[in-house]
Backbone as a chain_set.jsonl record, in Angstrom:
{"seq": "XXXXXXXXXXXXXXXXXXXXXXXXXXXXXXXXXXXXXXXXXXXXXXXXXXXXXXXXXXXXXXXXXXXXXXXXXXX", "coords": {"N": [[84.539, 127.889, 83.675], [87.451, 127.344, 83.655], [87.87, 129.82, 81.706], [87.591, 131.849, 83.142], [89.342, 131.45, 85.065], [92.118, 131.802, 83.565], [91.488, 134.325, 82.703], [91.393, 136.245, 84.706], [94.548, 135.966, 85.635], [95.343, 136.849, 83.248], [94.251, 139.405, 83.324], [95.924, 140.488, 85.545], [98.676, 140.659, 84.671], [101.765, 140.83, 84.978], [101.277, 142.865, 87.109], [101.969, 144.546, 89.815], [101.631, 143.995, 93.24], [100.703, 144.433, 97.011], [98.947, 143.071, 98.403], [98.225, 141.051, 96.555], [96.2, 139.155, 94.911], [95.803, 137.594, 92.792], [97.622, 135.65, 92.902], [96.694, 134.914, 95.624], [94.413, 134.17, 94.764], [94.352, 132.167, 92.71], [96.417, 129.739, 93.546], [94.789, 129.17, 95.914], [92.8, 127.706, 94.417], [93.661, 126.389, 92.877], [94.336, 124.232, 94.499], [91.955, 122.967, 95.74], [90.692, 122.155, 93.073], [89.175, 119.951, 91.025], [88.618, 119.006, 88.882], [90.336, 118.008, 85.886], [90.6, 119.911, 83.376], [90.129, 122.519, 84.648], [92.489, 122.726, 86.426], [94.239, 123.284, 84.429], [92.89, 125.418, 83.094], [93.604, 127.458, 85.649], [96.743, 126.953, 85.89], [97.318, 127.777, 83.872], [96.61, 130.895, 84.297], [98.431, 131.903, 86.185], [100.577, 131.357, 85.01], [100.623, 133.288, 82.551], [100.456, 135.299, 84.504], [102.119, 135.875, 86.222], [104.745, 135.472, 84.642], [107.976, 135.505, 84.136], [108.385, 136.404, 86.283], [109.925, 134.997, 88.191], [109.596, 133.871, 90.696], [110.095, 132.066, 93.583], [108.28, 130.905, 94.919], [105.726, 130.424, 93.357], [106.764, 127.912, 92.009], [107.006, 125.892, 93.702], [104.722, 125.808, 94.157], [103.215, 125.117, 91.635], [104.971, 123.222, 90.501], [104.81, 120.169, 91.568], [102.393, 119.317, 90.757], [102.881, 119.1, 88.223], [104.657, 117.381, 88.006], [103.587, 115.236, 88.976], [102.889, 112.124, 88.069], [100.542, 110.796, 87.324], [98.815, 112.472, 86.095], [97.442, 113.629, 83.129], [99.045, 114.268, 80.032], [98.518, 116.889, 79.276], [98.275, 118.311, 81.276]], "CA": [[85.354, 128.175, 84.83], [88.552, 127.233, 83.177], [88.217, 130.86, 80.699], [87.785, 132.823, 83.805], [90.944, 131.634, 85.674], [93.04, 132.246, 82.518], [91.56, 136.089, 82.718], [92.346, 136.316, 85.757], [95.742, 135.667, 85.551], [95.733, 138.072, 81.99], [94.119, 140.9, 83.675], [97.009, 140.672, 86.893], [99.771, 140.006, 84.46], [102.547, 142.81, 85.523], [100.966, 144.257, 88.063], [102.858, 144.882, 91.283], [100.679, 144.569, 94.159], [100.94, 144.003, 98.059], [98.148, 142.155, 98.505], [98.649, 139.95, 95.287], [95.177, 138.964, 94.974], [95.73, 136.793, 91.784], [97.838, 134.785, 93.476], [95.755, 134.314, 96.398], [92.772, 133.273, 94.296], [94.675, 130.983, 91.746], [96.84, 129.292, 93.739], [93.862, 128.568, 96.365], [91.246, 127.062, 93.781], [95.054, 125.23, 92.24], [94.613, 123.125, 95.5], [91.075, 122.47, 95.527], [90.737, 122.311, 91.834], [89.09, 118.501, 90.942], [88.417, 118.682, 87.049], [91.592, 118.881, 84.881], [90.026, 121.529, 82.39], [89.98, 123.741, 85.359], [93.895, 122.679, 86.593], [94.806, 123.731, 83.044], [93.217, 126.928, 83.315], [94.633, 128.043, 87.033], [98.23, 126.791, 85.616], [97.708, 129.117, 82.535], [96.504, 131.734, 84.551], [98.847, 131.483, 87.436], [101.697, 131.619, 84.139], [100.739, 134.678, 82.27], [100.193, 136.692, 85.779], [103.458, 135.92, 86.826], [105.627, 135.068, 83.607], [109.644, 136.331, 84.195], [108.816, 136.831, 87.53], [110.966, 134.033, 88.796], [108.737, 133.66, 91.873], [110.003, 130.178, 93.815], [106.708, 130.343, 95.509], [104.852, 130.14, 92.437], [107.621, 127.128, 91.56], [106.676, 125.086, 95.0], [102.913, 125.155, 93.664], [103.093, 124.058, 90.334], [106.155, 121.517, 90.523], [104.407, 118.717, 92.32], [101.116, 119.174, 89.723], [103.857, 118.779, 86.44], [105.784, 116.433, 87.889], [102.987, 114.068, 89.157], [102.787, 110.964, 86.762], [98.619, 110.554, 87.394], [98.016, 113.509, 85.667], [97.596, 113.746, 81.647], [100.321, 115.083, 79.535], [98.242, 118.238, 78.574], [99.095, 119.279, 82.125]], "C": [[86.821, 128.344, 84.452], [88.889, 128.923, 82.717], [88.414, 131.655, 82.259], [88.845, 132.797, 84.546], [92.133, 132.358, 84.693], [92.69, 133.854, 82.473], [91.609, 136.665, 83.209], [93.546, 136.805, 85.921], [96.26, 136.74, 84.27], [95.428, 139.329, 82.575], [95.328, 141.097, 84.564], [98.288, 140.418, 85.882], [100.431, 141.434, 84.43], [101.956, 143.732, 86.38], [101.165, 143.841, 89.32], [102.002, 145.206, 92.389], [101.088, 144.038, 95.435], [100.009, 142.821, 98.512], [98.06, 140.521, 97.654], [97.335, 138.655, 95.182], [95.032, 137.702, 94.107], [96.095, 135.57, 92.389], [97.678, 134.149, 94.527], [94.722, 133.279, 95.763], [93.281, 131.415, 93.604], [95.087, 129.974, 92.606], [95.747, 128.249, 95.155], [92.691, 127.434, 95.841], [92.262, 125.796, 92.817], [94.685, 124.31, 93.461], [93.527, 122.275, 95.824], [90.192, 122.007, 94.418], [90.808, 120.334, 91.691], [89.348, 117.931, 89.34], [89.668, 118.974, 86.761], [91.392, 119.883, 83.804], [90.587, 122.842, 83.753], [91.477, 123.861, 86.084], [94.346, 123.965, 85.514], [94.729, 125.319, 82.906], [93.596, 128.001, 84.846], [96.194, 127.978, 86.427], [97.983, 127.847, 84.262], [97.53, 130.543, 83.141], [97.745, 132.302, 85.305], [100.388, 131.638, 85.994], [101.837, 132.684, 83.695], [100.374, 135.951, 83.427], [101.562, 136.446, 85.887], [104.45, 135.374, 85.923], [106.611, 136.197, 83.361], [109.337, 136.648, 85.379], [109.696, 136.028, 88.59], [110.573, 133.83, 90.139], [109.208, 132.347, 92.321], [108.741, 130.083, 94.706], [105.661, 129.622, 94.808], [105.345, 128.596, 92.056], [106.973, 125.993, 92.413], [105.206, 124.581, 94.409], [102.641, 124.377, 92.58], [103.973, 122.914, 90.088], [105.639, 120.374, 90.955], [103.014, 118.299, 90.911], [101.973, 118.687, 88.588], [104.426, 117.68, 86.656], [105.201, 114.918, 88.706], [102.206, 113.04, 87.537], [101.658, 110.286, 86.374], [98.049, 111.235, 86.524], [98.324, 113.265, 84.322], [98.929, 114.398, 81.277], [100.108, 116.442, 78.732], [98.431, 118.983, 79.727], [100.298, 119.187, 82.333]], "O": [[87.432, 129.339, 84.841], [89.914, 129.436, 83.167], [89.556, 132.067, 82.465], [89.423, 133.851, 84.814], [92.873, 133.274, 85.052], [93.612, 134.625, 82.21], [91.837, 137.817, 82.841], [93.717, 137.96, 86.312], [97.342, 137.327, 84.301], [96.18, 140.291, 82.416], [95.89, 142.144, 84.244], [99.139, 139.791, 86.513], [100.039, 142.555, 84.105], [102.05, 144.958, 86.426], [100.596, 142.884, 89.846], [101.618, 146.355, 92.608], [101.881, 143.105, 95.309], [100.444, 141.75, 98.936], [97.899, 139.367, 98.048], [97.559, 137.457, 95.357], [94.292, 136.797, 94.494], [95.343, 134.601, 92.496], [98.209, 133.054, 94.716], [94.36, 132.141, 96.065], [92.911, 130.257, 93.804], [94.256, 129.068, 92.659], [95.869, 127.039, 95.344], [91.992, 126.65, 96.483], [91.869, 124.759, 92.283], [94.889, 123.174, 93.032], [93.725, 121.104, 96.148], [89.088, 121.522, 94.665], [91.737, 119.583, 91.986], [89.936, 116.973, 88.84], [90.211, 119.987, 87.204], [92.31, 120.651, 83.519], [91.316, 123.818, 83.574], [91.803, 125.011, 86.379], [94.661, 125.134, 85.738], [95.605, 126.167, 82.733], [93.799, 129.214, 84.797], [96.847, 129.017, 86.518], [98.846, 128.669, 83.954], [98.201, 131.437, 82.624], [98.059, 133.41, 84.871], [101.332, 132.249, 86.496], [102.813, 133.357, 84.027], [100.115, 137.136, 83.221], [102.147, 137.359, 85.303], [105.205, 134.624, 86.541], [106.455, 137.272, 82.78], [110.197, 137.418, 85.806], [110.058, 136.485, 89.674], [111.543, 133.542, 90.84], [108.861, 131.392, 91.625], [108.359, 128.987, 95.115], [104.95, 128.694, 95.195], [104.398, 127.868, 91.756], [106.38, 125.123, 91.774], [104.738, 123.452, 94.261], [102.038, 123.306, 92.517], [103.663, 121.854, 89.545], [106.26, 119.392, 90.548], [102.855, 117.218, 90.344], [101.545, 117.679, 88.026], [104.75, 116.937, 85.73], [105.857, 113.914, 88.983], [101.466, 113.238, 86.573], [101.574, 109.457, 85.468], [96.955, 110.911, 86.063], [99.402, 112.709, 84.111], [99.713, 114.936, 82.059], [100.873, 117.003, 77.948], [98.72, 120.172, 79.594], [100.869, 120.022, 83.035]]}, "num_chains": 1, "name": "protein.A"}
């Protein structure tokens, strides 16, 4: 599950869309997302789709996951 978020996120990386599908999916399965393998790969995906895009939406989602002190230090 993990590989397919991460290819995900590689196939959508730079591409300019209205819909923004990637970040529908990722950021949805980021919230219901139980296993940390599968965190790991939404936050990698969810990076190389949108890496330099300076998105604070994307910022709002992942800031609380990095900066909670429960979670391992491989996320």
């Amino acid at each position: 599950m993990a590989g397919s978020y991460i290819a995900l996120g590689l196939l959508n990386s730079g591409i300019k869309n209205d819909a923004d599908a990637a970040f529908a999916i990722l950021s949805d399965k980021l919230e219901s997302a139980t296993k940390q393998s599968h965190k790991i790969g939404i936050l990698m995906g969810l990076s190389m789709a949108y890496a330099g895009s300076a998105r604070t939406d994307l910022l709002d989602i992942i800031s609380p996951i990095i900066l909670d002190s429960d979670n391992s230090i491989e996320l």
